[in-house]
C-alpha positions in Angstrom: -132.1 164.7 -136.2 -130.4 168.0 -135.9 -133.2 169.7 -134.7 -133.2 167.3 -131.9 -129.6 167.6 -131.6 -129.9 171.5 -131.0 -132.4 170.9 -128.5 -130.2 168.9 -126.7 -127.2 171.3 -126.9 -130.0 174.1 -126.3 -131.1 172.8 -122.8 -127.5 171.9 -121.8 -126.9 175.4 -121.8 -129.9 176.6 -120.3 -129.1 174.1 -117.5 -125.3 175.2 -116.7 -126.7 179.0 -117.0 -129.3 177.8 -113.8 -126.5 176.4 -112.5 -124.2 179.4 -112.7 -126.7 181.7 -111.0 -127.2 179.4 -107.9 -123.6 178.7 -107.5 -122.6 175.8 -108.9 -120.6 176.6 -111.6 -119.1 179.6 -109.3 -115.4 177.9 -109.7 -115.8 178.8 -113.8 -114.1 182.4 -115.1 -115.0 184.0 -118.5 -116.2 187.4 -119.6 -119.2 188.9 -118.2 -121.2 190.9 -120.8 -123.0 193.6 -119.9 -126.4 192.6 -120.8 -125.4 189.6 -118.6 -124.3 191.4 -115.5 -127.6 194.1 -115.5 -130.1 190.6 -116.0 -127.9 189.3 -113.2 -129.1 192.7 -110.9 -132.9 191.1 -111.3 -132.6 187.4 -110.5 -136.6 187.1 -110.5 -136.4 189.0 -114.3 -133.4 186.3 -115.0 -135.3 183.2 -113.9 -138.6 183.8 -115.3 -136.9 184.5 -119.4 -135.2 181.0 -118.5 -138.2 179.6 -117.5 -139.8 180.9 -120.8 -136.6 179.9 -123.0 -137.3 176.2 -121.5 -140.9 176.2 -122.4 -140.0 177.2 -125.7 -137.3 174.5 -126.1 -140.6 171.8 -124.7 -143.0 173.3 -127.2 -140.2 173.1 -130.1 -139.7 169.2 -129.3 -143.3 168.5 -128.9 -143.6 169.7 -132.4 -140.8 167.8 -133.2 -143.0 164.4 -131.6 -145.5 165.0 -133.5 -143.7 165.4 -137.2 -140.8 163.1 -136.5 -139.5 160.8 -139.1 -137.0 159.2 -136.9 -137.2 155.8 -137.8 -140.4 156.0 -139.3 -142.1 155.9 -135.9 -144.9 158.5 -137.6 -145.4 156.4 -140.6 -148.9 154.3 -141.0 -148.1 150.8 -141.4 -148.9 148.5 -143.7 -152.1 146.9 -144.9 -152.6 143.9 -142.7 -151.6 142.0 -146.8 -148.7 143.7 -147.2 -147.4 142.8 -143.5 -148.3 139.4 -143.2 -146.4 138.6 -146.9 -143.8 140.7 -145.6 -143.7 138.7 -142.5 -144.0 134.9 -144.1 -141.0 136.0 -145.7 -138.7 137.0 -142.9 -139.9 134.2 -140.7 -138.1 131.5 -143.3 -135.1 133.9 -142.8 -135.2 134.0 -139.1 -135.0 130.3 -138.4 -131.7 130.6 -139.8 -129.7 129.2 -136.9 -132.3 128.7 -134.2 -132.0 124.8 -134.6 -130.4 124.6 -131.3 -132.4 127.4 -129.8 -135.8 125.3 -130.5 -134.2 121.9 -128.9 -133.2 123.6 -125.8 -136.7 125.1 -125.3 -138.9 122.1 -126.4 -136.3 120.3 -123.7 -137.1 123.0 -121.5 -140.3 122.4 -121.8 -140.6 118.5 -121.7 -138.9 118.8 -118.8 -141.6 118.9 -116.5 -143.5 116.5 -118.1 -145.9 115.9 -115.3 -149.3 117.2 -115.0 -148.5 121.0 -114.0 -148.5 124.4 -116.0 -145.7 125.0 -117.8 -145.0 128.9 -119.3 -141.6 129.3 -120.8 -141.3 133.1 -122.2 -139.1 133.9 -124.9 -137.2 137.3 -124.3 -135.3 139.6 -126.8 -134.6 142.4 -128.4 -136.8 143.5 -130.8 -135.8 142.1 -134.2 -134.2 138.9 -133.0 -137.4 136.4 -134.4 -138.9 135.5 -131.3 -142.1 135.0 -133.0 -140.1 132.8 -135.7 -138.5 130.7 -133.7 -142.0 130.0 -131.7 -143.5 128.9 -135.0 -140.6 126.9 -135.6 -141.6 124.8 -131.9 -145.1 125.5 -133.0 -144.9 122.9 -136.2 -142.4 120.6 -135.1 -143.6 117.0 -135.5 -140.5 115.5 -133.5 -140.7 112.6 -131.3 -142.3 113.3 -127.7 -143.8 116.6 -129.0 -147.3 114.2 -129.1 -150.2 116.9 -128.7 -153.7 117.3 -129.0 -154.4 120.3 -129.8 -151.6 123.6 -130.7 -153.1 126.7 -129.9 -151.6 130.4 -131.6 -152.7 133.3 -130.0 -151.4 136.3 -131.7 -151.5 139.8 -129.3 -150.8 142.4 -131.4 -149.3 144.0 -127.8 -153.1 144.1 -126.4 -154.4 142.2 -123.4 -157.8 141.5 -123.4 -158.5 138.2 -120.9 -161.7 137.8 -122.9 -160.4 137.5 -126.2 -157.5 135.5 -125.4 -160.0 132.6 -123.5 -162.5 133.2 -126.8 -159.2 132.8 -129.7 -158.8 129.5 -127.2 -161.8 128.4 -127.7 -162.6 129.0 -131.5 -159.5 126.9 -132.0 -159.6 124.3 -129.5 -163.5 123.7 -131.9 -161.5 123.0 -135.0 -163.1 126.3 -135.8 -160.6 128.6 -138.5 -163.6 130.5 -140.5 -165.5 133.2 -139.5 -163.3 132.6 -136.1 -163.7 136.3 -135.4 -167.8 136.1 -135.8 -167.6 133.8 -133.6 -165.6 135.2 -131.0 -167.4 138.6 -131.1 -170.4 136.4 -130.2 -168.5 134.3 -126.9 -167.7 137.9 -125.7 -171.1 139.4 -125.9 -173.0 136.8 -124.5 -170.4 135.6 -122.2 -169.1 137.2 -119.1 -165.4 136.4 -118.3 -166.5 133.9 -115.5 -168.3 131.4 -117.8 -165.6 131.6 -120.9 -163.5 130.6 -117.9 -165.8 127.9 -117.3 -166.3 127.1 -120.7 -162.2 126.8 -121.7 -161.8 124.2 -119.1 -164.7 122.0 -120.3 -163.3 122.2 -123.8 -159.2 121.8 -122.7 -159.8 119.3 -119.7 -158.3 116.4 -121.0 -156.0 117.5 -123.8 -152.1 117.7 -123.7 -152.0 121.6 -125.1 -149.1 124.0 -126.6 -150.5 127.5 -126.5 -148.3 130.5 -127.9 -149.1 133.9 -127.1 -147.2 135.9 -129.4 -145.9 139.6 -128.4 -147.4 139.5 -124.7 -146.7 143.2 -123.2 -148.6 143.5 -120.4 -147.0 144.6 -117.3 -149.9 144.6 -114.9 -149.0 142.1 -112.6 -152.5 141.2 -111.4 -153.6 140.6 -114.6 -150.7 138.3 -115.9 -151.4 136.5 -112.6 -155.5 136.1 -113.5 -153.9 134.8 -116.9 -152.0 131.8 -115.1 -154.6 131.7 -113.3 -156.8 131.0 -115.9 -155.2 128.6 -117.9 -153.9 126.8 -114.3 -157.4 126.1 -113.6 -157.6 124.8 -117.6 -156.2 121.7 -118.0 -152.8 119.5 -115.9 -150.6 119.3 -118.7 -150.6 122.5 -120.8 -147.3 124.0 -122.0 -147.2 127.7 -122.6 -144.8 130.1 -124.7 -144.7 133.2 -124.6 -142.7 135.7 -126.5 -142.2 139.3 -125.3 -139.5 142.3 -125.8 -140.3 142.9 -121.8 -138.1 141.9 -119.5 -140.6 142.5 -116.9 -143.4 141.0 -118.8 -141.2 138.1 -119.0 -140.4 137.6 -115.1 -143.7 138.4 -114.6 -145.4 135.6 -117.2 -143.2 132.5 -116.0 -142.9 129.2 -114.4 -139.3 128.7 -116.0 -136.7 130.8 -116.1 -137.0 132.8 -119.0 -135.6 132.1 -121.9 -133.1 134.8 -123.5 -132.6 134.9 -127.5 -128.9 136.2 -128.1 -128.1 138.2 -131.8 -127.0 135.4 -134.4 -123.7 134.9 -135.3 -122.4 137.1 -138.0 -122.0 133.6 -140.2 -125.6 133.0 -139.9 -126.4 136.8 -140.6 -124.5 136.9 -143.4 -126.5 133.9 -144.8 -129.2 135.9 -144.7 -128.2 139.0 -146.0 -126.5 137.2 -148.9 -129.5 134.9 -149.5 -131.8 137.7 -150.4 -128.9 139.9 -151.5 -127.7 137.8 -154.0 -130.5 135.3 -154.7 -129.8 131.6 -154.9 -127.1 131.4 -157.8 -125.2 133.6 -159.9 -121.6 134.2 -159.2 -120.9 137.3 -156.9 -118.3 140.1 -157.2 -115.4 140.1 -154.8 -116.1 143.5 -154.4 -119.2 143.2 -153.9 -118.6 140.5 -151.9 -116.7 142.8 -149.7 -118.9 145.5 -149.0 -121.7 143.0 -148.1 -119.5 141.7 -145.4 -119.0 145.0 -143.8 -123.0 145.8 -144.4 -123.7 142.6 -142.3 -121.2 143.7 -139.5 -123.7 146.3 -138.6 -125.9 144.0 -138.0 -125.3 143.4 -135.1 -126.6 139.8 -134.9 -130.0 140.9 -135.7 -131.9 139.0 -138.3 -133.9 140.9 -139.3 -131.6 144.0 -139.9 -129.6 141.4 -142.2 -133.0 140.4 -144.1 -134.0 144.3 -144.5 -130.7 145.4 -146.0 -129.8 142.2 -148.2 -133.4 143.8 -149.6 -132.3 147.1 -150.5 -129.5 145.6 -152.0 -130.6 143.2 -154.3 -130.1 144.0 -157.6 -129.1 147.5 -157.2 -126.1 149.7 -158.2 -123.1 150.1 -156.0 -124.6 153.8 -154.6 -127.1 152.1 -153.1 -124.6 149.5 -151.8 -122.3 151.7 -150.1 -125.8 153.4 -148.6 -126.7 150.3 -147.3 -123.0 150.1 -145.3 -123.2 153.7 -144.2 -126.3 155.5 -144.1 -128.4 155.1 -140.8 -130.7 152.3 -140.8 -133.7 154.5 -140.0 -133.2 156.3 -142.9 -132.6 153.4 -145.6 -136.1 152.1 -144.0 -137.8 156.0 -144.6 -136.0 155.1 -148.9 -136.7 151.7 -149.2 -140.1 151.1 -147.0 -141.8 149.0 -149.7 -139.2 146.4 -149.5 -139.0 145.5 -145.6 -140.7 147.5 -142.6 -138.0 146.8 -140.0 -138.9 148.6 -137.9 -142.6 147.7 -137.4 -142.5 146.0 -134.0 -140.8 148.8 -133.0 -143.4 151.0 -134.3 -146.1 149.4 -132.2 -143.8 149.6 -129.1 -143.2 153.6 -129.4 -147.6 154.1 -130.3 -148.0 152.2 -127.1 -146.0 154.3 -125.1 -147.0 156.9 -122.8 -147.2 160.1 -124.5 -144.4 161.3 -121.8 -142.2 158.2 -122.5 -142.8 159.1 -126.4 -140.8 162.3 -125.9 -138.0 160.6 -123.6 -137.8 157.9 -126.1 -137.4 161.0 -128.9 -135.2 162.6 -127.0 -132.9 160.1 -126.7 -133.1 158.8 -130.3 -130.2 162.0 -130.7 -127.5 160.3 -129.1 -125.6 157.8 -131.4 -125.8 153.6 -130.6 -123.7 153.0 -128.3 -123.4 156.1 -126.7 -122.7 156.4 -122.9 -125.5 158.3 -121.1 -125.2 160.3 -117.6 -128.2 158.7 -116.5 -128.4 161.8 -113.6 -127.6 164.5 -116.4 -130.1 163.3 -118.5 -132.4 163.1 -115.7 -131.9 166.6 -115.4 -132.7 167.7 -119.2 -136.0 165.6 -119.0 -137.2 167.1 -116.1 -136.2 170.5 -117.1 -138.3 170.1 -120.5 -141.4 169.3 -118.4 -141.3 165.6 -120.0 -142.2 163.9 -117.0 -145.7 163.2 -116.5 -147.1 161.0 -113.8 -150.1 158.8 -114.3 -151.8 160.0 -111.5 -149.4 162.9 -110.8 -148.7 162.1 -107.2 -144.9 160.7 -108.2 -142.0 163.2 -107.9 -141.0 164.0 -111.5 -136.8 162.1 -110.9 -139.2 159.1 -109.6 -141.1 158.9 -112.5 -137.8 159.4 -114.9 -136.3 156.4 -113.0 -139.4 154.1 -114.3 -139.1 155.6 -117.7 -135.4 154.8 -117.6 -136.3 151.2 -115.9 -138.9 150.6 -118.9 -136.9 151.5 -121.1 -134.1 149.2 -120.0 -137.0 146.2 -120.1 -137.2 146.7 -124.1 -133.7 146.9 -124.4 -133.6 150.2 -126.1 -130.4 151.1 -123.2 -128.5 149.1 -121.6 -126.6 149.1 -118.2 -122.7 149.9 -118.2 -121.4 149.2 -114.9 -117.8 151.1 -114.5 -115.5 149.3 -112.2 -113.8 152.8 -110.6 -117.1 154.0 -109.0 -118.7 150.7 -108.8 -121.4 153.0 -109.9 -124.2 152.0 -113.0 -125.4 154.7 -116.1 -127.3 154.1 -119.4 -125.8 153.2 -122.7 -127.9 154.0 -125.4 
């Protein structure tokens, strides 16, 4: 982190020096040394060891991508054993005040209870149990919830139209082993056309819940072939989606969609204090204490409050008072083998342009909450050479606005509008 610091600080400087010798910072007085003023004779000598000095600074944080333990974004994950025990156990955390959040989106989604598509996604930050509280509407036996057949797609953050119409398929057969045999074999001897064909004969006259679980696409033709797709299916199919995209989310619709808010810090701290302290025993009021203000940093999100009532369970007071100060990403680098929090996240950064990967790393220096000049920062990006284009026909503050856009969809900033200059900048 203080390398990434200095880099910062480093091309700060480098930018007020380019500033200085075109003029802008003209109205600033200081001493002039003399090694200054005889580099200042030769502007072309002066611009070209900046230029160098600024490749320098892009080849130290490259470097600095590629070894970087901030927030274990460079670890391997888990065995898929590991995560999915890991997982079971957070999801019976998560549902921990969502009661109200499942009626008002099985409402939501009874709604319309004629024979048209329904898609309701679930949007959130990252963390929040989006995927829990669609399991939660996924079992519920509750009155009017009658259905033939309850679909789970699980994405993994990739969009294949093939394999989501063949994971349809298997399971609309009743078929659970050897499902992925069984798939491969739809998609090799199947074009898309026909598995079309073939997932309306099979759903035609079934009442249908289908989850699609971390949807990330934000190719807007083919989230439209998707609705498409499952429009053409069957007249009374009800679809949730969960995403961290805002775009995917306005995107994948045909409700408004629906927004997970953080948990209260009541239902946080039954969390935390559920895994912190077990289910009896009689707690310390210090202890007591401290695990109040560890849930404050919470922040609402569960499963920040699941991860650190982890570290602290049966542990001394050291690791009690790490658990309240030290940064989070650094608690998960200690303590990995009790809870990967950060493993959605993970998937979000490997998915990321390489470009965005050094934007996103570059901004990982500033602390949360932070206000950002979004032009400044502009600025330092495109003076790092950070800013790639896909096709490289988009001028490089362009392409930093989309960064900063997409970056803004997975809630990683946020907008702080200031009243005096009715003017908007990111908040990390």
């Amino acid at each position: 982190m203080a390398k990434i610091n200095q880099i910062v600080y480093d091309t700060e400087h480098l930018l007020d020096e380019f500033e200085d010798q075109n003029g802008i910072g003209s109205e600033r007085t200081g001493c002039i040394t003399k090694a200054t003023s005889l580099c200042s004779s030769c502007p072309f000598f002066l611009y070209d060891t900046r230029v160098n000095r600024m490749k320098i600074l892009r080849k130290r944080l490259d470097l600095l991508a590629r070894d970087s333990v901030v927030f274990s974004l460079m670890q391997h994950p888990k065995s898929d054993l590991e995560q999915s025990d890991i997982q079971e156990e957070f999801y019976r955390a998560a549902i921990v005040g969502r009661d109200s959040d499942k009626e008002k989106i099985k409402e939501l989604m009874l709604e319309n209870n004629t024979e048209t598509l329904s898609i309701i996604p679930i949007v959130g930050l990252v963390g929040l149990g989006k995927t829990a509280l669609a399991r939660l509407i996924f079992h519920d036996q509750g009155e009017g919830w009658n259905l033939d057949l309850r679909i789970w797609i699980d994405l993994n953050r990739k969009f294949e139209l093939k394999n989501i119409a063949a994971d349809i398929i298997t399971q609309a057969n009743g078929t659970k082993e050897g499902s992925s045999e069984i798939n491969t074999n739809i998609q090799i001897h199947e074009n898309l056309q026909l598995l079309k064909n073939r997932l309306q004969k099979t759903l035609h006259d079934k009442r249908c819940l289908i989850v699609l679980d971390d949807l990330c696409s934000i190719d807007k033709s083919q989230l439209d072939e998707l609705k498409e797709m499952l429009r053409r299916t069957n007249k009374w199919i009800k679809v949730l989606v969960t995403t961290s995209s805002e775009i995917t989310a306005e995107l994948m619709h045909t409700f408004p969609p629906y927004k997970l808010f953080p948990l209260s810090e009541d239902d946080c701290w039954e969390i935390f204090s559920e895994k912190a302290f077990g289910d009896g025993g009689t707690v310390s009021a210090c202890l007591k204490k401290i695990g109040k203000q560890i849930v404050k940093r919470c922040d609402g999100i569960p499963s920040l409050a699941h991860f650190l009532g982890s570290v602290v369970h049966n542990q001394v007071m050291d690791v009690w008072l790490a658990a309240r100060d030290e940064p989070i990403w650094k608690l998960e680098s200690i303590y990995s083998m009790k809870v990967k929090v950060f493993s959605s996240l993970n998937q979000i950064y490997y998915d990321m342009p390489s470009a965005l990967k050094l934007c996103f790393l570059y901004l990982s220096v500033f602390p949360k909450g932070s206000i950002i000049d979004k032009e400044k920062l502009i600025r330092q990006w495109i003076a790092l050479d950070i800013i790639g284009s896909k096709h490289g026909t988009l001028p490089s503050y362009v392409q930093a606005e989309m960064y900063i856009q997409d970056l803004l969809s997975i809630h990683f900033l946020q907008v702080r509008k200031t009243h005096s200059t009715s003017q908007e900048g990111p908040g990390a």
